[in-house]
gemmi code that builds the backbone of each chain (N, CA, C; Angstrom):
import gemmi

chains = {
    "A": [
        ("UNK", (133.624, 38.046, -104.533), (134.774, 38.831, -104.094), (136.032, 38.208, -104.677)),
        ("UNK", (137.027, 39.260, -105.219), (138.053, 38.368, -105.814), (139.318, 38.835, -104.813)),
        ("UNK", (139.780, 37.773, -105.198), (141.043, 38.055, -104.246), (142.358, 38.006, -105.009)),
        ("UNK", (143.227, 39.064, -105.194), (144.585, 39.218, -105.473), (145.638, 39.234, -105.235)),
        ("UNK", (146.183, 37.946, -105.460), (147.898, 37.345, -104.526), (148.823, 37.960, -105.299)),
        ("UNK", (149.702, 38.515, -105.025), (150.875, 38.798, -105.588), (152.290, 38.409, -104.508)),
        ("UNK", (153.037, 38.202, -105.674), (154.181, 37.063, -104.208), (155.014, 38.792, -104.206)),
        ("UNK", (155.802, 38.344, -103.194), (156.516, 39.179, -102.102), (157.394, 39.510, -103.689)),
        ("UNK", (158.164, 40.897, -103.083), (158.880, 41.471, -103.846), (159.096, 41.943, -105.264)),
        ("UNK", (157.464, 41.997, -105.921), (157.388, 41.969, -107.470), (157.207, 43.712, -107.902)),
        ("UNK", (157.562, 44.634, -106.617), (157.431, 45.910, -106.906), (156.306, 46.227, -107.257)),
        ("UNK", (155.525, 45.747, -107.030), (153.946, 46.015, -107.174), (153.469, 47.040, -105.555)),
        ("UNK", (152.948, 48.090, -106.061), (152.527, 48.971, -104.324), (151.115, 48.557, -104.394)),
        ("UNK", (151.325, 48.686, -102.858), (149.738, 47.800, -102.171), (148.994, 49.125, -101.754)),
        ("UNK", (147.955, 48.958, -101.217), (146.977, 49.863, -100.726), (147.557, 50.624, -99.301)),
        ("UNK", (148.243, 49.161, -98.739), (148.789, 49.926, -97.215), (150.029, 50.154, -97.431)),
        ("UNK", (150.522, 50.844, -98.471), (151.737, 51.283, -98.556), (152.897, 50.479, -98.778)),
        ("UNK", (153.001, 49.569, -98.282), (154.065, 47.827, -98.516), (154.277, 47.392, -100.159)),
        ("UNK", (155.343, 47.240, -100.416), (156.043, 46.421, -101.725), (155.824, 45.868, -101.832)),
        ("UNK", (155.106, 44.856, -103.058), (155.160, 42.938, -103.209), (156.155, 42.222, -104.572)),
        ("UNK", (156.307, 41.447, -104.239), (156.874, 40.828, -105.571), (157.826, 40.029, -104.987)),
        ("UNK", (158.893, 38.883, -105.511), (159.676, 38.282, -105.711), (160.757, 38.773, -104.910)),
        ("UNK", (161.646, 38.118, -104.087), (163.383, 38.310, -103.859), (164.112, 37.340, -104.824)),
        ("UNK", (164.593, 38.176, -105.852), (165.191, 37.325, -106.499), (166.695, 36.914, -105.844)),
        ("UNK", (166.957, 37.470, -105.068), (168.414, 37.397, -104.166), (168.883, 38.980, -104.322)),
        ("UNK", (169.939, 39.103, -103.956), (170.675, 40.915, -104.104), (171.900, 40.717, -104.730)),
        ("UNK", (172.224, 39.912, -105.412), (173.961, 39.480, -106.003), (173.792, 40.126, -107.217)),
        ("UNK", (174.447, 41.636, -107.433), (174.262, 42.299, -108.599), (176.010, 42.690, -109.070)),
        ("UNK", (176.271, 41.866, -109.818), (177.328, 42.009, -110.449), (177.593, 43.200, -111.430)),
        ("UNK", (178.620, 44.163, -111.333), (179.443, 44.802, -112.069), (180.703, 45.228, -113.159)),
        ("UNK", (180.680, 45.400, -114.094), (181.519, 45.380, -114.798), (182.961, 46.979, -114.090)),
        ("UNK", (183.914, 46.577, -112.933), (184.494, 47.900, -112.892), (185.372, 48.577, -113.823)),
        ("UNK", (186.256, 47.693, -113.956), (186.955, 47.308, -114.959), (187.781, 46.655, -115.881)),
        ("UNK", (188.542, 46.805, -117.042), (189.356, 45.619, -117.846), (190.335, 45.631, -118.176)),
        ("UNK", (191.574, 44.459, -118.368), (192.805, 45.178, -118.681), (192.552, 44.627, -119.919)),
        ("UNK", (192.776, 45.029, -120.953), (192.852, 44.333, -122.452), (194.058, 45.130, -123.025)),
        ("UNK", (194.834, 43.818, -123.442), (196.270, 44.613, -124.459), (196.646, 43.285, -125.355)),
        ("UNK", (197.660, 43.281, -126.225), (197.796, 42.998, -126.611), (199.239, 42.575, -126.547)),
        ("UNK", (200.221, 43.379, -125.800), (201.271, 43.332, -125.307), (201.477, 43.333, -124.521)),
        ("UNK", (202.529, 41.721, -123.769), (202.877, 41.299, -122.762), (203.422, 42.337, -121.573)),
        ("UNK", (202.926, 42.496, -120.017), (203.637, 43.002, -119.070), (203.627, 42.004, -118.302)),
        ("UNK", (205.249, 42.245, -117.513), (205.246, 41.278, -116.405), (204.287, 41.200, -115.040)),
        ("UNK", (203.473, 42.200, -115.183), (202.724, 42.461, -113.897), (201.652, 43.411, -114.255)),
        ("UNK", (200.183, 43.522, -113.708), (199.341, 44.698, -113.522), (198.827, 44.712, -112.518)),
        ("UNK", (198.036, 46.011, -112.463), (197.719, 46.620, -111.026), (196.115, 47.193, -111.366)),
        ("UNK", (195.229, 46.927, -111.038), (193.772, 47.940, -110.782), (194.360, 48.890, -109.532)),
        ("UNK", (194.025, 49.772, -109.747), (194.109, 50.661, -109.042), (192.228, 51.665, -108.642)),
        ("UNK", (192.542, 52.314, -107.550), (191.534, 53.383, -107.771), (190.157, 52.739, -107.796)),
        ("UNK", (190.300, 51.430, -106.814), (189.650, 50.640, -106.736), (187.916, 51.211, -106.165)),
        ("UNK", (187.045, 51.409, -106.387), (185.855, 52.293, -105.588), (185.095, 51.223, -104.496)),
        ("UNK", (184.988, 51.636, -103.496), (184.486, 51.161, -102.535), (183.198, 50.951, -102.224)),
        ("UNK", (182.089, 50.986, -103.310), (180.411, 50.835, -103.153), (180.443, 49.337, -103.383)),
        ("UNK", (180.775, 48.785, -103.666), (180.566, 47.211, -103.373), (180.612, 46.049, -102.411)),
        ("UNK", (180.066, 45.049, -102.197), (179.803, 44.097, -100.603), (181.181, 43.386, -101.362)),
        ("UNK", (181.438, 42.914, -102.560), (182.928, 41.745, -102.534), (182.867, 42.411, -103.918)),
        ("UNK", (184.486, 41.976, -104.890), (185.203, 42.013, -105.608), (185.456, 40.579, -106.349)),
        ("UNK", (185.109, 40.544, -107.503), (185.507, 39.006, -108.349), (186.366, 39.613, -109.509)),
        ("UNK", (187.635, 38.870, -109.251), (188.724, 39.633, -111.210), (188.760, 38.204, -111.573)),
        ("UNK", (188.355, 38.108, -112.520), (188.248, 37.004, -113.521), (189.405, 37.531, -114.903)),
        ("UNK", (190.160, 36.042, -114.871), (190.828, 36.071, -115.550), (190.682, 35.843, -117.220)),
        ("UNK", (190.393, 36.495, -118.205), (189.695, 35.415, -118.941), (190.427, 34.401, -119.896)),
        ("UNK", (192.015, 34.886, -120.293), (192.513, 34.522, -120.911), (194.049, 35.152, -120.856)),
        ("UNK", (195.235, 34.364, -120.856), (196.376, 34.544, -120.462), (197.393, 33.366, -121.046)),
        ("UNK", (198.203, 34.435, -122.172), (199.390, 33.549, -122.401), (200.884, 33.701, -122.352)),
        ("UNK", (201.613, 33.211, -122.214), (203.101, 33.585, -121.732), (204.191, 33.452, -123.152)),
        ("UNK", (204.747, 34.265, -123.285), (205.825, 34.344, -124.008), (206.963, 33.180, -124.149)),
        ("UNK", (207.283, 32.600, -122.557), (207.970, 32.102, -122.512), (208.113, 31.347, -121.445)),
        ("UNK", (208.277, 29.811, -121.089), (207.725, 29.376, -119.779), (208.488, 29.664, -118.436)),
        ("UNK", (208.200, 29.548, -117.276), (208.766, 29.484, -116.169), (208.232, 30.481, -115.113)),
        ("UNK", (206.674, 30.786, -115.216), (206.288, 32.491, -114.654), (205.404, 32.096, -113.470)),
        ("UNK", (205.491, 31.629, -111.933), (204.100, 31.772, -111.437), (203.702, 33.067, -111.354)),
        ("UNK", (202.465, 32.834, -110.697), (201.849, 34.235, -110.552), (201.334, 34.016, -108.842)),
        ("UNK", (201.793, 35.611, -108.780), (201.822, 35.957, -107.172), (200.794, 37.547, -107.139)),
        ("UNK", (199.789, 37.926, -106.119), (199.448, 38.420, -105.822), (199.253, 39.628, -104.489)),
        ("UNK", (199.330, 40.743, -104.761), (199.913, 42.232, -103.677), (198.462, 42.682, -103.261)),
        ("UNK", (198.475, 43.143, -102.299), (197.238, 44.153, -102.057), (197.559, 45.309, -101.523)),
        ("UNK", (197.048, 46.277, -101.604), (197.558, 47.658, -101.756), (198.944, 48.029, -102.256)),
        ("UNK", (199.953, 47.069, -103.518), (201.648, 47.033, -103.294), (202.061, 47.052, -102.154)),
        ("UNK", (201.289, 46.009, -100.957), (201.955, 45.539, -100.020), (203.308, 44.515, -100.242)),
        ("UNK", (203.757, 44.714, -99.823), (205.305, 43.993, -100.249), (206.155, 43.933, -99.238)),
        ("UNK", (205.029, 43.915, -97.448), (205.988, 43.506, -96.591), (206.271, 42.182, -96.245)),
        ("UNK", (207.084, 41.576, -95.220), (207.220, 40.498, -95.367), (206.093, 39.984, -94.063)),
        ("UNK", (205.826, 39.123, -94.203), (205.053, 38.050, -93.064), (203.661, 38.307, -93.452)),
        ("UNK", (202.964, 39.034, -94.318), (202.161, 39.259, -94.545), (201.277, 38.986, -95.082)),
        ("UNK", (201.044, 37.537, -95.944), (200.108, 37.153, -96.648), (200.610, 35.434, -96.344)),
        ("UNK", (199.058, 34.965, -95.977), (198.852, 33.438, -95.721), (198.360, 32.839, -97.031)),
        ("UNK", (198.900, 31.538, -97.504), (198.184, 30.990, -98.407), (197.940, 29.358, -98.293)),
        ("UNK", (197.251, 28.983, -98.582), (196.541, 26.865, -98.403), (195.911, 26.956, -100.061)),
        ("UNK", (196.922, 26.269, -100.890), (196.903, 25.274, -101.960), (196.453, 24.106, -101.812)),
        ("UNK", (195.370, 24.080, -102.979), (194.386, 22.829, -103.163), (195.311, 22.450, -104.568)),
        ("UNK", (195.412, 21.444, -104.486), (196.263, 21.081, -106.080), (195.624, 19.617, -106.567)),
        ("UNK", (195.654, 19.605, -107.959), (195.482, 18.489, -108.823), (196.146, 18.449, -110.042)),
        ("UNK", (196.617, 17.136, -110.383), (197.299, 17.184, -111.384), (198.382, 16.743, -111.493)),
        ("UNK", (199.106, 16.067, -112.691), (200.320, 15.842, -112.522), (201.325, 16.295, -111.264)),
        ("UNK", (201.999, 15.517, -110.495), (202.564, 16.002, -109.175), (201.893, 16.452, -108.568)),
        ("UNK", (200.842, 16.148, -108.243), (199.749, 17.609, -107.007), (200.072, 17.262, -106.195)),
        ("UNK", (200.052, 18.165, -105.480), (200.124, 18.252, -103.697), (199.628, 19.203, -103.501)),
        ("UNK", (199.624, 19.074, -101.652), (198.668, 20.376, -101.805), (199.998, 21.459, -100.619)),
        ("UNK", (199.718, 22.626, -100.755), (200.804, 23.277, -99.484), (200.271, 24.632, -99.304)),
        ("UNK", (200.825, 24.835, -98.156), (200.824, 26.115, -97.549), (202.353, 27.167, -97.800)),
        ("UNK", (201.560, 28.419, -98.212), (202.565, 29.285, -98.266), (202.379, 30.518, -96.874)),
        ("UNK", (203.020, 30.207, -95.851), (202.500, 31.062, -94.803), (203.776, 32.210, -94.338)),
        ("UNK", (202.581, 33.469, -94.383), (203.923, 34.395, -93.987), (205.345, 35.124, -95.138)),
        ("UNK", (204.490, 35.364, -96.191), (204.891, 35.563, -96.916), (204.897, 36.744, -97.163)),
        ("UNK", (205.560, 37.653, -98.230), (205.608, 39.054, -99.063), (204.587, 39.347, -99.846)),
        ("UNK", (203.976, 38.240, -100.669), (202.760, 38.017, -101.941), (202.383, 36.899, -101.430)),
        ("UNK", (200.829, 37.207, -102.057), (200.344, 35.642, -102.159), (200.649, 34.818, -103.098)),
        ("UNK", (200.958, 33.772, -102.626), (201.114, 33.061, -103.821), (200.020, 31.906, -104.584)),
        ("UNK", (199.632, 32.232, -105.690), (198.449, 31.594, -106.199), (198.196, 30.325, -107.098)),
        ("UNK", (199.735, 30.161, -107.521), (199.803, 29.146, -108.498), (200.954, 28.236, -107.500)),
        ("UNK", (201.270, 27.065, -108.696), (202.140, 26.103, -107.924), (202.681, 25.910, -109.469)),
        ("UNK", (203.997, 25.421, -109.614), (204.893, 25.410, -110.571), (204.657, 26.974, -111.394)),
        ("UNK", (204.975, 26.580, -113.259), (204.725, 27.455, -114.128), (203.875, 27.668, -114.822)),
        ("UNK", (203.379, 29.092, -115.692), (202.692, 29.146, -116.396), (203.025, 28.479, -118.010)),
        ("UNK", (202.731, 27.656, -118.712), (203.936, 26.655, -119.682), (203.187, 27.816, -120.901)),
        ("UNK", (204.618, 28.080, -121.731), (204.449, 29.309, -123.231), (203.613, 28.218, -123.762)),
        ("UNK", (202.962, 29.563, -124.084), (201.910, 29.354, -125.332), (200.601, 28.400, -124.946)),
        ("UNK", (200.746, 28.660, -123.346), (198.960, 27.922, -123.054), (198.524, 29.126, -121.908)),
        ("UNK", (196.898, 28.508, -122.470), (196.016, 29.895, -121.182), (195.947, 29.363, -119.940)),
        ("UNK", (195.908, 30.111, -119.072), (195.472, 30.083, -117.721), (194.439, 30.647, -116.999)),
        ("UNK", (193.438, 30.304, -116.977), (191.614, 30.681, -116.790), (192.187, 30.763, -115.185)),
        ("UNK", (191.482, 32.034, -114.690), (192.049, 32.472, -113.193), (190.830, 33.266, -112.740)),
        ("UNK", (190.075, 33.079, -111.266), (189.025, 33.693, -110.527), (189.507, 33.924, -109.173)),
        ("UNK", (189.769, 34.909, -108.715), (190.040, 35.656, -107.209), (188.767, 36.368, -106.975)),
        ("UNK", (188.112, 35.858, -105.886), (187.133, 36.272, -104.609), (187.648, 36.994, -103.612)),
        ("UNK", (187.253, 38.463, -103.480), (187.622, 39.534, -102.721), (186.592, 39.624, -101.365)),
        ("UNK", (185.777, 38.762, -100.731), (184.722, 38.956, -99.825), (184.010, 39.930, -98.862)),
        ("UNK", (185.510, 40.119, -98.271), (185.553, 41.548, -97.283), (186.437, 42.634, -97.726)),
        ("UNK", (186.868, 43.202, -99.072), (187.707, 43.875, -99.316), (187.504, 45.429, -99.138)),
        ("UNK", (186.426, 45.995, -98.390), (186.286, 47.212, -97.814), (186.380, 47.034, -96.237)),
        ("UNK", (186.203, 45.778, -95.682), (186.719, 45.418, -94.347), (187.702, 46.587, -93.526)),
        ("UNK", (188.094, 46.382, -92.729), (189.437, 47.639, -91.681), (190.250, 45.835, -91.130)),
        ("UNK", (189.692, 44.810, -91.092), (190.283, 44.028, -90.328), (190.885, 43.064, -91.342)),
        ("UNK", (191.562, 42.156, -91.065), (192.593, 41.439, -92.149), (191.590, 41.009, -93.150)),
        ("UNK", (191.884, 40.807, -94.464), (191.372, 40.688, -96.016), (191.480, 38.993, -96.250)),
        ("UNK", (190.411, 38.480, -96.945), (190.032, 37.410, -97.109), (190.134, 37.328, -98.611)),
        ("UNK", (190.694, 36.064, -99.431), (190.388, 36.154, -100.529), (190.692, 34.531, -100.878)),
        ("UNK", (189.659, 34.234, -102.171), (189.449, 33.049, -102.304), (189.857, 32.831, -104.282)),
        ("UNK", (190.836, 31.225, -104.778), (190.743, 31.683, -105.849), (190.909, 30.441, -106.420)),
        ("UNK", (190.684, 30.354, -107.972), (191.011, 29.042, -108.661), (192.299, 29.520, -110.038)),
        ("UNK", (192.807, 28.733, -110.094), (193.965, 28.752, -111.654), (193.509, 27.361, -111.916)),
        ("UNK", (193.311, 27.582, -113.628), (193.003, 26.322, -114.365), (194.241, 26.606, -115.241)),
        ("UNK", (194.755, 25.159, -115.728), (195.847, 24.802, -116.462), (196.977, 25.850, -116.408)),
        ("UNK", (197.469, 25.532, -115.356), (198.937, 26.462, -115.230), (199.923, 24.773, -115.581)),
        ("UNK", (200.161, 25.199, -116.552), (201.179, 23.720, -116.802), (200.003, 22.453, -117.239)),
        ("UNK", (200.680, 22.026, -116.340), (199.540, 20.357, -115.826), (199.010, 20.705, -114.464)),
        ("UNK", (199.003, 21.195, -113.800), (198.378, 21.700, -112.746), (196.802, 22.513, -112.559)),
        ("UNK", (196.450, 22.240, -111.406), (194.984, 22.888, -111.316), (194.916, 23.473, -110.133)),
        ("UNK", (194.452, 24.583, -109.436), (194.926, 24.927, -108.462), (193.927, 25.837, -107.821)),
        ("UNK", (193.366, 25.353, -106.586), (192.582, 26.195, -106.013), (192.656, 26.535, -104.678)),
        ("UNK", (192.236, 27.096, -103.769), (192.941, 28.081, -102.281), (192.325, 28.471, -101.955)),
        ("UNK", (192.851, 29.248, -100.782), (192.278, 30.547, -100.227), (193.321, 30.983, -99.214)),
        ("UNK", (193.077, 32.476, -99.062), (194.028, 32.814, -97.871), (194.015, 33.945, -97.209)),
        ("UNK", (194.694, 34.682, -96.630), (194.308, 36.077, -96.153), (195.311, 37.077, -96.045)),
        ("UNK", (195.380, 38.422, -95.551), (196.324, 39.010, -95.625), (196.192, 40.098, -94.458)),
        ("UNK", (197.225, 40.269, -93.962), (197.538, 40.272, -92.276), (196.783, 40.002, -91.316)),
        ("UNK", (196.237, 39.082, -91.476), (195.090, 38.373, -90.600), (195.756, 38.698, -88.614)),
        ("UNK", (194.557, 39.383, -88.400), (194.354, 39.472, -86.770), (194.837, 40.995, -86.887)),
        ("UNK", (195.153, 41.582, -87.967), (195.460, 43.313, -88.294), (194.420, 44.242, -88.609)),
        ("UNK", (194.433, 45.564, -88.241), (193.436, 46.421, -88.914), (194.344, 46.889, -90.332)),
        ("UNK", (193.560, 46.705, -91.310), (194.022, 47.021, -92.475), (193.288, 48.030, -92.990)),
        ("UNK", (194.031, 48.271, -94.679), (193.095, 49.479, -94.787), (192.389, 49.153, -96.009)),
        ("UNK", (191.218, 48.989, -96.582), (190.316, 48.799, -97.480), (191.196, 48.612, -98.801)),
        ("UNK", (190.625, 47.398, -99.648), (191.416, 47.289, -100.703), (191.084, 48.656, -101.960)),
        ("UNK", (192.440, 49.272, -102.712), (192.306, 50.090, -103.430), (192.890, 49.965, -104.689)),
        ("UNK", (193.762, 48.696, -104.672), (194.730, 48.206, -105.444), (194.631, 46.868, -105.228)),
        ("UNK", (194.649, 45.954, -106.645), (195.188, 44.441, -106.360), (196.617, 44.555, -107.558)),
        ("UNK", (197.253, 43.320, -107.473), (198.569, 43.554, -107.947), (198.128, 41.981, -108.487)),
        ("UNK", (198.414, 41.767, -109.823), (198.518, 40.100, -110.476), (199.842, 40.167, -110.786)),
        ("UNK", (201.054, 39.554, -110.276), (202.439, 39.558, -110.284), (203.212, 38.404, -111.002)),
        ("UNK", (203.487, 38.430, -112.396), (204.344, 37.212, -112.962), (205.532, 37.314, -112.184)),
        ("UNK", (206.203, 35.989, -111.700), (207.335, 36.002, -110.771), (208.635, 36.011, -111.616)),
        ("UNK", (208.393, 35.865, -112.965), (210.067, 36.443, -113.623), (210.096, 37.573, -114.630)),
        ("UNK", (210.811, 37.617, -115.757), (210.849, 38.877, -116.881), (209.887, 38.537, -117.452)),
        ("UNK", (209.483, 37.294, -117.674), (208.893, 37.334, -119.141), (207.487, 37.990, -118.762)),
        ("UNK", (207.330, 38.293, -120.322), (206.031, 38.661, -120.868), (205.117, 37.969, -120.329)),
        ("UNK", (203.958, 38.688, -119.794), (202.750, 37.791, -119.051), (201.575, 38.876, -119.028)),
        ("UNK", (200.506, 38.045, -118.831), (199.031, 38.627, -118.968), (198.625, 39.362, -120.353)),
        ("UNK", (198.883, 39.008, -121.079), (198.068, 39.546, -122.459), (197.364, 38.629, -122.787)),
        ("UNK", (196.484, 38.919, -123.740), (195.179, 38.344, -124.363), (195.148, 38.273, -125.866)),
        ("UNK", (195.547, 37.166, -126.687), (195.759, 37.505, -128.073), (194.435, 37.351, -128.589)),
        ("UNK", (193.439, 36.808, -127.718), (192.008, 36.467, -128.255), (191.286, 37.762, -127.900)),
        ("UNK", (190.280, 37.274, -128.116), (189.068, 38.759, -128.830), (189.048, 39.129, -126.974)),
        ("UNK", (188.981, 38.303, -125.714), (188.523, 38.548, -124.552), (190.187, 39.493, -124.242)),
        ("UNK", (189.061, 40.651, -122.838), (190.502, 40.984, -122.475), (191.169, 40.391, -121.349)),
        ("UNK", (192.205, 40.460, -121.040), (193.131, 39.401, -120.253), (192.767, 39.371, -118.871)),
        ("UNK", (191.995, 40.033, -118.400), (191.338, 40.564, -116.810), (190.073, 40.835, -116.824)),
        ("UNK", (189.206, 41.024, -116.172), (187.846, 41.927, -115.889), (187.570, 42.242, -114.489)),
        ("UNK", (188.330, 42.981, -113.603), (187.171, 43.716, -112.269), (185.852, 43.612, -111.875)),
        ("UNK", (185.348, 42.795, -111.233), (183.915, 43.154, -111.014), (183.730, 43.248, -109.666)),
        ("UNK", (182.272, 44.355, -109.340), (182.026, 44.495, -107.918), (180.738, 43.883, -107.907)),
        ("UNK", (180.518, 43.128, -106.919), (179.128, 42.782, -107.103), (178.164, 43.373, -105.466)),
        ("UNK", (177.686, 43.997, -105.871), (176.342, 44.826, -104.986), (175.508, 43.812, -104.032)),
    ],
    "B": [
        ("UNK", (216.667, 47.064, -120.412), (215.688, 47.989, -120.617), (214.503, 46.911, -119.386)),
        ("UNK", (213.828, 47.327, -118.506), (213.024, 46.890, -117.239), (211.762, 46.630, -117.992)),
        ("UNK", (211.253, 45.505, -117.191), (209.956, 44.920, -117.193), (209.130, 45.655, -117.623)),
        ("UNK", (207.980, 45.428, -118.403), (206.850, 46.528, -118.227), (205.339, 46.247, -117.236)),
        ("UNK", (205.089, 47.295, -116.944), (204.277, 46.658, -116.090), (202.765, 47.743, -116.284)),
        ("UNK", (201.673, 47.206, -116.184), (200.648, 47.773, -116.540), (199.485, 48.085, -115.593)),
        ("UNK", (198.972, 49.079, -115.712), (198.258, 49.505, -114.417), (196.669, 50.311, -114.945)),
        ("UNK", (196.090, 49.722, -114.607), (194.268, 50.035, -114.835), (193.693, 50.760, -114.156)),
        ("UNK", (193.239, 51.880, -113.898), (193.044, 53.076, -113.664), (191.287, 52.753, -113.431)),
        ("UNK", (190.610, 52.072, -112.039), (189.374, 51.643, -112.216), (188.630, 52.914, -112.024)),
        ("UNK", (188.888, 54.342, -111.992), (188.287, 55.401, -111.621), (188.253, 56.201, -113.374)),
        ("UNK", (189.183, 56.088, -113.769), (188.633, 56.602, -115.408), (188.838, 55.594, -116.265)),
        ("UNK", (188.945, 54.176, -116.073), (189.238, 53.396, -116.963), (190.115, 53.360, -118.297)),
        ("UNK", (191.448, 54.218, -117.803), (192.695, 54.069, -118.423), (193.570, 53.374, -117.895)),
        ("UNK", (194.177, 52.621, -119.322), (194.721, 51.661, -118.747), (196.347, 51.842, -119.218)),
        ("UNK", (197.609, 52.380, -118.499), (198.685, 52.701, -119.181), (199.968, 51.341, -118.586)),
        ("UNK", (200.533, 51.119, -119.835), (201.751, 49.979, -119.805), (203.050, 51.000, -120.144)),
        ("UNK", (203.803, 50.669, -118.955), (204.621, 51.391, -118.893), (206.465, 50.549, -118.164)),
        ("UNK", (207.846, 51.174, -118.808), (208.753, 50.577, -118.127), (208.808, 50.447, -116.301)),
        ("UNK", (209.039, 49.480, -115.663), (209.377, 49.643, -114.361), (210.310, 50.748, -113.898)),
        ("UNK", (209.486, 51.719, -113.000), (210.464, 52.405, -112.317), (211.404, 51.929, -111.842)),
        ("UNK", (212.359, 52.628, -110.878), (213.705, 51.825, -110.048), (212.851, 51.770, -108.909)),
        ("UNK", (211.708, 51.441, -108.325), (211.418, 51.017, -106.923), (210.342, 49.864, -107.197)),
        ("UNK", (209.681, 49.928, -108.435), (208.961, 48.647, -109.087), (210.146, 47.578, -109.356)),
        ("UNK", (211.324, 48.152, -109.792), (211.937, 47.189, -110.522), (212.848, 46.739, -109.217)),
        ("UNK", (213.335, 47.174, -108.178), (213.786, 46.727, -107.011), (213.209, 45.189, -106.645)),
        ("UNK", (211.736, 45.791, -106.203), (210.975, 44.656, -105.728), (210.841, 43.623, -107.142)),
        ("UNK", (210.891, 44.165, -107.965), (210.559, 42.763, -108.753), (212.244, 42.260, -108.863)),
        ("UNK", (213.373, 42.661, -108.785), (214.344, 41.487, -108.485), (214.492, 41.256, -107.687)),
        ("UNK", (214.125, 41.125, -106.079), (213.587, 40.614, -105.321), (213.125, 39.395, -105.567)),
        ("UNK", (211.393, 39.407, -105.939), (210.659, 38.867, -105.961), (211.324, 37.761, -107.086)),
        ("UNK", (212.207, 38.210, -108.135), (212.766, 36.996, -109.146), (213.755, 36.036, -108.195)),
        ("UNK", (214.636, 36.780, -107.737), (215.406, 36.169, -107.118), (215.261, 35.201, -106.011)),
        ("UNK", (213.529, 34.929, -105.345), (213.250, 33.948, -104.116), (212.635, 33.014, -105.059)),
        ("UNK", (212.168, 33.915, -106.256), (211.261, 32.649, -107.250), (212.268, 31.481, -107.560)),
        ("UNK", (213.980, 32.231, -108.210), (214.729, 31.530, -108.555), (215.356, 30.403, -107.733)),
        ("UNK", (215.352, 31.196, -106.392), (216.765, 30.396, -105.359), (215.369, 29.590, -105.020)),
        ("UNK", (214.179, 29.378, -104.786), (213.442, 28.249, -104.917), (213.288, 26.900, -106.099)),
        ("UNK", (213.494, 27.627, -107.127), (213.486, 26.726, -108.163), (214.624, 26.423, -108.510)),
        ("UNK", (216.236, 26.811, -107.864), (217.015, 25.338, -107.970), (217.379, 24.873, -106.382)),
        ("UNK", (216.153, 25.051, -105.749), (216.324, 23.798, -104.452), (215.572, 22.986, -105.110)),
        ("UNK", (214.723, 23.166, -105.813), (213.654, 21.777, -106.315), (214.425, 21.188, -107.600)),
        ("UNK", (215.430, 21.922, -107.831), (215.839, 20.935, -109.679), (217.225, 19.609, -109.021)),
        ("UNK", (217.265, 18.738, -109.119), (217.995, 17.907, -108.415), (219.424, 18.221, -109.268)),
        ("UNK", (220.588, 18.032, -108.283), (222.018, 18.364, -108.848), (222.265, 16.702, -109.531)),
        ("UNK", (223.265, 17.543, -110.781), (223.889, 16.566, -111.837), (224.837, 16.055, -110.794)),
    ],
}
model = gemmi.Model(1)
for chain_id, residues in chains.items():
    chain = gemmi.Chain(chain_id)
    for i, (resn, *xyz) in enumerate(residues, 1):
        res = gemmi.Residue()
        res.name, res.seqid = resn, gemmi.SeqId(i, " ")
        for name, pos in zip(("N", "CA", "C"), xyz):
            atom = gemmi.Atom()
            atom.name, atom.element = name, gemmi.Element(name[0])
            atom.pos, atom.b_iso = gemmi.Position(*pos), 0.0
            res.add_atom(atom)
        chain.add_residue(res)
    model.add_chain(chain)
structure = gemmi.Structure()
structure.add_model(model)
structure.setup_entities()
């Protein structure tokens, strides 16, 4: 008599009707979408954000500034009231410290400037962003200046909110910001399932 | 001539860069102006 093991979750159908094969886990990442240009704006927006996804990752891939002096601050839905967004800075680096930005208009994601003519590698974690109750989001900035900078924070925490549909990446002065002179584009959206 | 500011369209994946309106461009002198009056409390006086 032979006997035939097949591990759990391998999509294989059994005799009594039951699935087998493998869980490889359920973390199925999406491409939603990209900003790619070539010419500097002080600010962009995803919009029209679709709501079939468990969290949201925008990976930054590449970002250079025209001219120095720009942090970057972050909106959700072009929220732009005041008291509204908590932030806790992890910092390293020349001068690090670490601080809280609490109660604020934007989040704020960086600490000093973005310095012309260097990239800034950037990842924001959206967790609960179809949530109704205050929005969670988690993020890192590599080389803003001499600085390294990682966080997390929330936005109207202890509020019913309304599902993210919009994120806002906000350079805090005129200059030219978020373009991509390299082959990558300067953003990527992803939803992951 | 106002900022430009660019906006990604994740439902048809257009992506249009365009001048700041007058209610984009409000909030962003705003938003310059707390960036600024922060950054000369931190620059030490001559």
């Amino acid at each position: 008599m032979g006997i035939a093991v097949f591990p759990p979750s391998s999509g294989i159908s059994l005799a009594d009707g039951n699935t087998a094969g493998w869980n490889l886990g359920t973390d199925q990442w999406e491409q939603i979408s990209e900003y790619k240009t070539t010419s500097g704006a002080t600010s962009f927006d995803f919009t029209s954000i679709p709501q079939t996804y468990r969290k949201l990752v925008l990976v930054g891939m590449a970002m250079e500034v025209q001219t120095a002096g720009t942090a970057i601050f972050m909106r959700i839905n072009s929220d732009s009231t005041a008291s509204t967004y908590n932030v806790m800075q992890l910092r390293s680096g020349s001068g690090s410290d670490n601080a809280s930005y609490l109660s604020q208009n934007a989040a704020r994601l960086t600490w000093g400037d973005v310095a012309a003519g260097q990239a800034c590698n950037y990842v924001i974690e959206f967790p609960n962003y179809t949530s109704t109750s205050s929005k969670y989001f988690n993020f890192l900035f590599g080389n803003v200046g001499t600085q390294y900078v990682s966080g997390f924070g929330n936005y109207r925490t202890g509020s019913t909110t309304n599902a993210i549909t919009t994120i806002s990446i906000i350079g805090q002065t005129s200059n030219g910001l978020f373009f991509s002179s390299n082959p990558g584009p300067a953003a990527v959206l992803y939803g992951v399932k | 001539m106002k900022p430009q500011k660019a906006f990604v369209d994740c439902s048809t994946g257009e992506t249009v860069i365009r001048e700041m309106n007058d209610a984009e461009y409000a909030q962003h002198l705003i938003d310059v102006a707390a960036w600024e009056a922060e950054q000369a409390e931190q620059t030490p006086a001559e």
